[in-house]
C-alpha positions in Angstrom: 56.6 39.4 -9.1 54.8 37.4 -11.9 51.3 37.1 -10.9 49.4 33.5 -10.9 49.1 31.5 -13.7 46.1 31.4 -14.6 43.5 28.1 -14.9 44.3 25.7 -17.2 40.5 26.0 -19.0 39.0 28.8 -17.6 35.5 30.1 -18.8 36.9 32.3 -22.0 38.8 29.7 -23.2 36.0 26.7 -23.0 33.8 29.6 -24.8 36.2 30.0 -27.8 37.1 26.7 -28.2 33.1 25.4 -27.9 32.1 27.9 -30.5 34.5 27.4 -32.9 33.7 23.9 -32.3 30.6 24.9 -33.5 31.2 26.7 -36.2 33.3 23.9 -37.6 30.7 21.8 -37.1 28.3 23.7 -39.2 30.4 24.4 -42.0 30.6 20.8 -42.3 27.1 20.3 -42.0 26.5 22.7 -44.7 29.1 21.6 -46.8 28.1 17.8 -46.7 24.0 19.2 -47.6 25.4 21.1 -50.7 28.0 18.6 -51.8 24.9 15.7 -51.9 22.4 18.2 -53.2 25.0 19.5 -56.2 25.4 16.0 -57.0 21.6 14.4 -57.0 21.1 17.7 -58.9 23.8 16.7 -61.4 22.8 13.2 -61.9 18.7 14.2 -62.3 19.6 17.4 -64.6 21.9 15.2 -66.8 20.2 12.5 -67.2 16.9 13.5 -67.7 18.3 15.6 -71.1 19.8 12.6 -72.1 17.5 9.6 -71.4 14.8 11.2 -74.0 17.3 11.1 -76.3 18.6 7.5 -75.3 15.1 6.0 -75.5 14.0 6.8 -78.8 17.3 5.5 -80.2 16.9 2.0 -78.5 13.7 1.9 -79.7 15.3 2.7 -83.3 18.5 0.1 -82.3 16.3 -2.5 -80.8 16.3 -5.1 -83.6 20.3 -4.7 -84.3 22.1 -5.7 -80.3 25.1 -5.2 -82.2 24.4 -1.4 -83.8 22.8 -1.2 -80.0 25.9 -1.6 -77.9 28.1 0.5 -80.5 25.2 3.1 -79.4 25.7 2.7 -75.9 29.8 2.7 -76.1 29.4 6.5 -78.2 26.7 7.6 -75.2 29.8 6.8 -72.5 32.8 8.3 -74.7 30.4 11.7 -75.8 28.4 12.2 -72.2 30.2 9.8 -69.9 27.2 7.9 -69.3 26.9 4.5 -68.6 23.6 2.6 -69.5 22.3 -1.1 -69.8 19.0 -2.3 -71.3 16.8 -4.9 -70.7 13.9 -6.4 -72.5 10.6 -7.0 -71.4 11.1 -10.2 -69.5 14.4 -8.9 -67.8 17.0 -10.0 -70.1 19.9 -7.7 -70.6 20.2 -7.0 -74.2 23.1 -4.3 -74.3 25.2 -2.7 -71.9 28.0 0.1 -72.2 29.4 -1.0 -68.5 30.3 -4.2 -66.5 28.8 -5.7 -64.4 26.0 -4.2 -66.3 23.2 -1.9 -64.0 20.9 -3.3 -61.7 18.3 -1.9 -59.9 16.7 -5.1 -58.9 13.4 -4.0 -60.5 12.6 -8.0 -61.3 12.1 -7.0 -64.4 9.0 -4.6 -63.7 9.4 -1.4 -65.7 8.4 2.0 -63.9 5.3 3.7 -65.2 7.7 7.2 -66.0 11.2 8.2 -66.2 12.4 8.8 -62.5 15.5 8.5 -60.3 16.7 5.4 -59.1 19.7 4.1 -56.8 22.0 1.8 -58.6 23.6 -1.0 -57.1 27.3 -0.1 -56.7 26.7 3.0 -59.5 25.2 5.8 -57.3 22.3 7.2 -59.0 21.0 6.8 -62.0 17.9 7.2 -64.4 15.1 4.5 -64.7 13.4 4.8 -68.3 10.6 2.6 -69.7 10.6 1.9 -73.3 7.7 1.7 -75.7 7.7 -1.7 -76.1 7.8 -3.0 -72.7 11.6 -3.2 -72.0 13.4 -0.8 -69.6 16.6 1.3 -69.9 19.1 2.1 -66.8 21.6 5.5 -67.2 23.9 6.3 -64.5 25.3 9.7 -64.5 28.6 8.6 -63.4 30.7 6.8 -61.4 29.8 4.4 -58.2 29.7 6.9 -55.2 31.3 6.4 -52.4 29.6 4.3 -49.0 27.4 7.3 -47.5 29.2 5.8 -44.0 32.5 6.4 -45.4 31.8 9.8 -45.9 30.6 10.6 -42.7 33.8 9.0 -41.1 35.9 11.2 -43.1 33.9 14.3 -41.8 34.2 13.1 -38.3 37.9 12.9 -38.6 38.3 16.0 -40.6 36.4 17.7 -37.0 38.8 15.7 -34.6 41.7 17.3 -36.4 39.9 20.1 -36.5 39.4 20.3 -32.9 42.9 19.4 -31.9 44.0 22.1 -34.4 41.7 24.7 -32.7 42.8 23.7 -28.9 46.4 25.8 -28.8 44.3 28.8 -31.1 41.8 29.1 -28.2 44.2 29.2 -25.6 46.5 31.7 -27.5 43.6 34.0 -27.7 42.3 33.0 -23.7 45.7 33.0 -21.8 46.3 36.8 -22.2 43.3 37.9 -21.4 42.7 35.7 -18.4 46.7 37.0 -17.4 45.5 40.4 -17.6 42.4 39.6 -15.1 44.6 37.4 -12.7 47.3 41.1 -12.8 44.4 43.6 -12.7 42.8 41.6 -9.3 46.6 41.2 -7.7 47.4 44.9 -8.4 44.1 46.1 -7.2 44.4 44.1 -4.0 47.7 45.7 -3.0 50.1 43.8 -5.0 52.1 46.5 -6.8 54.5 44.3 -8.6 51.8 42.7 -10.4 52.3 42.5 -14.0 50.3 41.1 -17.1 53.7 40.6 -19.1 51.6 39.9 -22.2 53.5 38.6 -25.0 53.0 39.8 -29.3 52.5 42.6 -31.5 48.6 42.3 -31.7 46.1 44.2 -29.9 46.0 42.5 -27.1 49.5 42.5 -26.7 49.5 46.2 -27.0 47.0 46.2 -24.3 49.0 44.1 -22.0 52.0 46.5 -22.6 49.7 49.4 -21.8 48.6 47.9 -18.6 52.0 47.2 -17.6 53.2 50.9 -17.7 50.1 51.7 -16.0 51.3 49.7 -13.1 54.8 50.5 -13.8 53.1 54.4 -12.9 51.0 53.6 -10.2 54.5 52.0 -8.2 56.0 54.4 -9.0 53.5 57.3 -7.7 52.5 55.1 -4.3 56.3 54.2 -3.4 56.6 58.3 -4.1 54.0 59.2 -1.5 55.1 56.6 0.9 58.6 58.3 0.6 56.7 61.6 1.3 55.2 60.6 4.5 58.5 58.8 5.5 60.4 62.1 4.7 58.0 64.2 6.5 57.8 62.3 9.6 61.9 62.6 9.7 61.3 66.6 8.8 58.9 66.8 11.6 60.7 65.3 14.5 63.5 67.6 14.6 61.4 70.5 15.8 59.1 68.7 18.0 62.0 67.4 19.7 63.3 71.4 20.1 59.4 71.8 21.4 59.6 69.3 23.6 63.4 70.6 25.4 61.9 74.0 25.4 59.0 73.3 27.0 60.6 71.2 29.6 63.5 73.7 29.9 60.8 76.5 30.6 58.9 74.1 33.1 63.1 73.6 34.8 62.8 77.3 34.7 66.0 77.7 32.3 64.6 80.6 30.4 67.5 81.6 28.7 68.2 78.0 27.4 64.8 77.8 26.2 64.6 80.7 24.4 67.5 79.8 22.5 65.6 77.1 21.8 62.6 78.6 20.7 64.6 80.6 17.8 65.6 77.7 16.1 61.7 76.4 16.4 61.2 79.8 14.7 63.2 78.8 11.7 62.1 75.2 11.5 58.8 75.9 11.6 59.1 78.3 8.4 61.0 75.7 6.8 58.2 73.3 7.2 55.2 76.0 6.6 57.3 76.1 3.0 57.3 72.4 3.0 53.3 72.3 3.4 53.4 75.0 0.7 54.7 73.8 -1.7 53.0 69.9 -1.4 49.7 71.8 -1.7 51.1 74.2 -4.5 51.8 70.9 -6.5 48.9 69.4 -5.6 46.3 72.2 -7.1 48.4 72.7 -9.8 48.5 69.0 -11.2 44.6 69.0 -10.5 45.0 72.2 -13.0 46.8 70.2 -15.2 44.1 67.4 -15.4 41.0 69.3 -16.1 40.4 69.7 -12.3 39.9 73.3 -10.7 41.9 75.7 -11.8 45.1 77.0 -9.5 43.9 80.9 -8.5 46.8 82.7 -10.4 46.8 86.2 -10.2 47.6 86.8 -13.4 49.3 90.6 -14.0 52.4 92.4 -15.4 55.5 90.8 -13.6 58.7 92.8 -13.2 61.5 90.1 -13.3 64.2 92.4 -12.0 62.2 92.4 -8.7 61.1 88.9 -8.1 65.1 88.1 -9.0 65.8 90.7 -6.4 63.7 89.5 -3.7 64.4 85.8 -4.1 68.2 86.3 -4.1 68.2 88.3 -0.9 66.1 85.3 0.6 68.7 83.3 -0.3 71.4 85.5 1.5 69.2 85.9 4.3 68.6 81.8 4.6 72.3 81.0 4.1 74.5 83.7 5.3 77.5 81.4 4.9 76.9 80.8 0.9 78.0 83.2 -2.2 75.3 84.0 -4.4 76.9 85.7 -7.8 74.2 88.1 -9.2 74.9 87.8 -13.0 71.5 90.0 -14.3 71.1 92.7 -16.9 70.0 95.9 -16.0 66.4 95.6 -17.2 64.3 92.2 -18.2 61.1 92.3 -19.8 58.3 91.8 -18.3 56.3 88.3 -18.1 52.6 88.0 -17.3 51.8 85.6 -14.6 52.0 85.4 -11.0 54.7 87.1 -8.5 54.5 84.9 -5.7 54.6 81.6 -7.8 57.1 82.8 -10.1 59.5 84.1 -6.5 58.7 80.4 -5.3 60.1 79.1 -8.2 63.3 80.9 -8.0 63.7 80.7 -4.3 62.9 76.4 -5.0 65.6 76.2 -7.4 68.4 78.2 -5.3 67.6 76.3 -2.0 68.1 73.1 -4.0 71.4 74.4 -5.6 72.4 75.1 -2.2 70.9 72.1 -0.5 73.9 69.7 -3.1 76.8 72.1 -2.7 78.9 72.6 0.0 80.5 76.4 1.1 82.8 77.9 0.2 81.5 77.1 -3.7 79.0 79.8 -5.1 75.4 79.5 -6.3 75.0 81.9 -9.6 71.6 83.2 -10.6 71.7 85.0 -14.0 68.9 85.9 -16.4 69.2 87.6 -19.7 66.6 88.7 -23.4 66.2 85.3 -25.0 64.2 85.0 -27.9 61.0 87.1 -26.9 61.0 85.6 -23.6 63.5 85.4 -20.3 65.9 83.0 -19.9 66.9 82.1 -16.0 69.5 80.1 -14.7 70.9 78.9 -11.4 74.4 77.2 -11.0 75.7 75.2 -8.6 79.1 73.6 -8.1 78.0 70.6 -6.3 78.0 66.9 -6.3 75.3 66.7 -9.8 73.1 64.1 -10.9 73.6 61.1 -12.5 72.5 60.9 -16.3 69.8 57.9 -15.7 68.5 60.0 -12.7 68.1 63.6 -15.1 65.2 62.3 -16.4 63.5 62.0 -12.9 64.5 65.4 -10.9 60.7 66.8 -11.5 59.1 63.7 -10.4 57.5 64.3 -7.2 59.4 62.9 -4.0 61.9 61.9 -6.2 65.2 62.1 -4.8 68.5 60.7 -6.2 71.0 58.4 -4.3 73.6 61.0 -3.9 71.4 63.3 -2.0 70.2 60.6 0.1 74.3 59.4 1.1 74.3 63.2 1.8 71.6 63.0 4.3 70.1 66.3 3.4 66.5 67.5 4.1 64.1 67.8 2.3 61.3 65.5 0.5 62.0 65.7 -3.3 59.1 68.3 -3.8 61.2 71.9 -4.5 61.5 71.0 -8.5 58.7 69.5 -9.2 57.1 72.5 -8.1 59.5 74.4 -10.1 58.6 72.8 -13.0 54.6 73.1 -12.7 54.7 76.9 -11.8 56.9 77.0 -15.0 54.1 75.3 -17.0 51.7 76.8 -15.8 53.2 80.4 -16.9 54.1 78.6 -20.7 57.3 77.9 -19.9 60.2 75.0 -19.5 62.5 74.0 -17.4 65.9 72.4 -18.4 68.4 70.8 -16.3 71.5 70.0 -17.3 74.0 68.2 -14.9 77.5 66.3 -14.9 78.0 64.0 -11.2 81.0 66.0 -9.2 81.1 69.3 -11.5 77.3 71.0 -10.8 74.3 71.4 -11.9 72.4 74.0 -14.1 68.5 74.8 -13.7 67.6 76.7 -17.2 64.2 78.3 -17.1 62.3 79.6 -19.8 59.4 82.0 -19.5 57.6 84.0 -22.6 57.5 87.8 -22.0 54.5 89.6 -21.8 53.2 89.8 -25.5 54.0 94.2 -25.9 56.9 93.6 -24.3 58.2 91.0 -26.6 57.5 93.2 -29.5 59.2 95.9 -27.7 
């Protein structure tokens, strides 16, 4: 189930878009202050090394307009300066630039040198001259209408702002999908999933959260399968319970003492049940920095927890084979007896739970390596290869042991496999559907007796 789509413009996204926004609108700010500063810095710095220069020679050219406007021409093709002079009563006696400058002064010199706007020529220098008349040097060409440029800013944002719309929502949408699958999945809905799209870290995050919930399925459909399969292992002997006990109050002994036998066995089959669910249980709090399992830890004769589990076996299915194929000694391991009997006595109920009679469950064991190596064969109806992966999950349980109808709750190897961990050892199955199956265990020996 994809979960809801999430608000168009929810909080995060209004929050990146407004600040970046922001910051686009201060950037042009800033760049607008400099651009005007750098330039009215330009024009003063330039022309106030040139117009001390300029004055004295129109003071020199005055007499000659001719010699004068050469002078001025020379100015705009070394310095790139334009300049027009004027005499005392206003008359424009040379200029380098047409229409000449005009500051509208009416022909009233300033007292100093000083910056002055220019009519159609941006800034520009105002210099008196000694004998009354007045010079005019702009440091360029016209700048542009001051409104202009602020229209060209303004659109520069809009596109700016359109441009930055699908960014903020690219950055916003995962995260607000994440959110909308995190509420849905911690409300109940298991088949929530972010599906969060890219390579970057959020993408990685969305992937992450989607195994997570992958997990968590998989682990709450696993326990609702346990309590499913333990109320079907549970009603077969309280139904017994209740015969017998209304047999005994009919006052058919016989019948329900009959009755009461196969209670007996029932009931150890689910005491071993409760077992190992709670043997699972400690051990994966073990696993996860939670108490640690109580294992009595001590030399461990193989040859005798092999022994004992295999005439278990016999005992529990008098109609099965079980081919003993062990060497006369194994070293010894160091770990516990009862969990390591368990985990013998797990796998060969299992082998025997997904074969039929008359065809034989092996247990062999041999020296492997510094360690002991322990198999158990069956020639039943295997797993498939997508479902090998998943034996040791708990409560797992393929699809051909469920067509087979066979008991049990998918708990027997997952145990197997934690008691083997917990001992520093593996467990291997290997398995082809209709030819058997093969549970390899490997255990290290006790450290002298792997020397030995």
């Amino acid at each position: 189930m994809t979960p809801a789509r999430p608000r168009r413009h929810g909080r995060l996204f209004w929050r990146i878009y407004l600040h970046g926004l922001l910051l686009l609108f201060l950037v042009a700010l800033a760049t607008a202050a400099v651009g005007w500063a750098l330039r009215h810095s330009d024009v003063s710095e330039r022309g106030r090394g040139a117009t001390a220069y300029a004055a004295s020679r129109v003071a020199e050219l005055s007499a000659d307009p001719a010699r004068l406007r050469d002078e001025l021409a020379r100015w705009r093709e070394a310095f790139g300066l334009d300049a027009s002079v004027y005499g005392p009563d206003g008359a424009l006696r040379a200029t380098s630039v047409e229409p000449p400058l005009d500051p509208a002064l009416a022909g009233l010199p300033p007292p100093r040198d000083h910056p002055v706007r220019l009519h159609r020529h941006g800034f520009g220098r105002a210099v008196p001259l000694a004998d009354g008349g007045l010079l005019l040097v702009s440091g360029g060409p016209p700048s542009p209408d001051p409104l202009r440029g602020l229209a060209f800013i303004g659109a520069v944002l809009a596109a700016l702002a359109l441009g930055s719309f699908p960014l903020a929502r690219s950055i916003a949408a995962p995260i607000e999908r994440l959110t909308l699958a995190a509420r849905a999945l911690g409300s109940g809905d298991l088949s929530a999933r972010a599906r969060v799209k890219g390579r970057a870290e959020v993408g990685e995050l969305g992937r992450a959260f989607d195994e997570m919930a992958e997990r968590l399925e998989r682990l709450v459909r696993g326990e609702q399968e346990l309590l499913a399969n333990v109320s079907h292992e549970l009603r077969t002997p309280l139904a017994r319970i209740r015969v017998a006990l209304e047999l005994a109050a009919e006052g058919d002994v016989e019948r329900a003492r009959r009755f009461l036998r196969e209670i007996g066995t029932d009931l150890d089959e689910l005491d071993r049940l409760v077992e190992d669910v709670l043997a699972a249980a400690r051990l994966d709090l073990a696993a996860g920095g939670g108490p640690a399992w109580p294992l009595t830890r001590a030399r461990v004769e193989l040859d005798g927890v092999l022994a004992e589990a295999a005439a278990r076996f016999r005992e529990a299915n008098p109609d099965r084979t079980l081919e003993l194929v062990l060497p006369e000694s194994l070293p010894e391991v160091d770990g516990d007896a009862a969990l390591l009997r368990r985990l013998v006595a797990n796998l060969l109920d299992n082998a025997a739970k997904y074969s039929e009679p008359p065809a034989p469950v092996t247990l062999a064991a041999a020296a492997l390596g510094g360690g002991v190596e322990i198999e158990v064969r069956d020639r039943g109806i295997g797993i498939d290869a997508e479902d090998l992966p998943r034996v040791f999950t708990p409560f797992f349980r393929t699809d051909r042991s469920r067509a087979r109808g066979t008991g049990g709750v998918g708990m027997g190897l997952a145990l197997a496999r934690r008691i083997a961990e917990a001992h520093g050892g593996t467990i291997v199955p290997e398995s082809s559907p209709g030819v058997g199956t093969t549970m390899r265990v490997r255990l290290p020996a006790a450290p002298d007796a792997a020397a030995a």
